[in-house]
C-alpha positions, 0 to 999 in steps of 0.5 A: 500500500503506497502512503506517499501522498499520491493515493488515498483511501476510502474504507469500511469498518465493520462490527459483523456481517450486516452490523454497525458501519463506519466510513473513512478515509485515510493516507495510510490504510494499514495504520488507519485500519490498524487503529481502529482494529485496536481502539487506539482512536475514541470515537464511533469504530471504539464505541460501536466495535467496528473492527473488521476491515470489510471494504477500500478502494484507492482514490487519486489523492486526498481531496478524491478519498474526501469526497467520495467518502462525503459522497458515500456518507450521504447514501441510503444503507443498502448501497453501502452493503451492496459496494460491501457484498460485491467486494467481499461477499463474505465480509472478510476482514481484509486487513491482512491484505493490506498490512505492512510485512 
């Protein structure tokens, strides 16, 4: 995963299959991921268990990952599943993927 500035990232966390949802975005997806895996951050992924790493996708820099995330924050609950199921029908945690060596 590049984290030198010219991508970024735009992810879901999840508690379970179908639970509480969180969208985000970030430079750096393994240290975000990470974090909330971790409950290092307070906040919505600590208070709701959102720990499972169950969608990304790369953005060319970080205004893209901003507002494509806004752009998503804004959509009804079952287009979010949908971009989840089509990615990861079996809502595994993909952070293994993604995590440095």
């Amino acid at each position: 995963m590049a984290c030198d500035g010219r991508f970024a990232f735009v992810y879901i966390m999840a508690c379970r299959r179908n639970g509480t949802i969180y969208i985000g975005s970030t430079v750096d997806l393994p240290k975000r991921a990470w974090e909330h895996r971790n409950s290092v951050v307070p906040g919505f992924t600590k208070r709701y268990g959102c720990r499972l790493l169950v969608w990304y996708e790369v953005r060319d820099g970080w205004e893209a990952a901003r507002l494509r995330e806004r752009q998503m924050k804004e959509w009804k609950r079952a287009w979010k599943l949908r971009e989840i199921e089509e990615a990861d029908p079996e809502w595994a945690d993909l952070y293994d993927r993604i995590a440095r060596p």
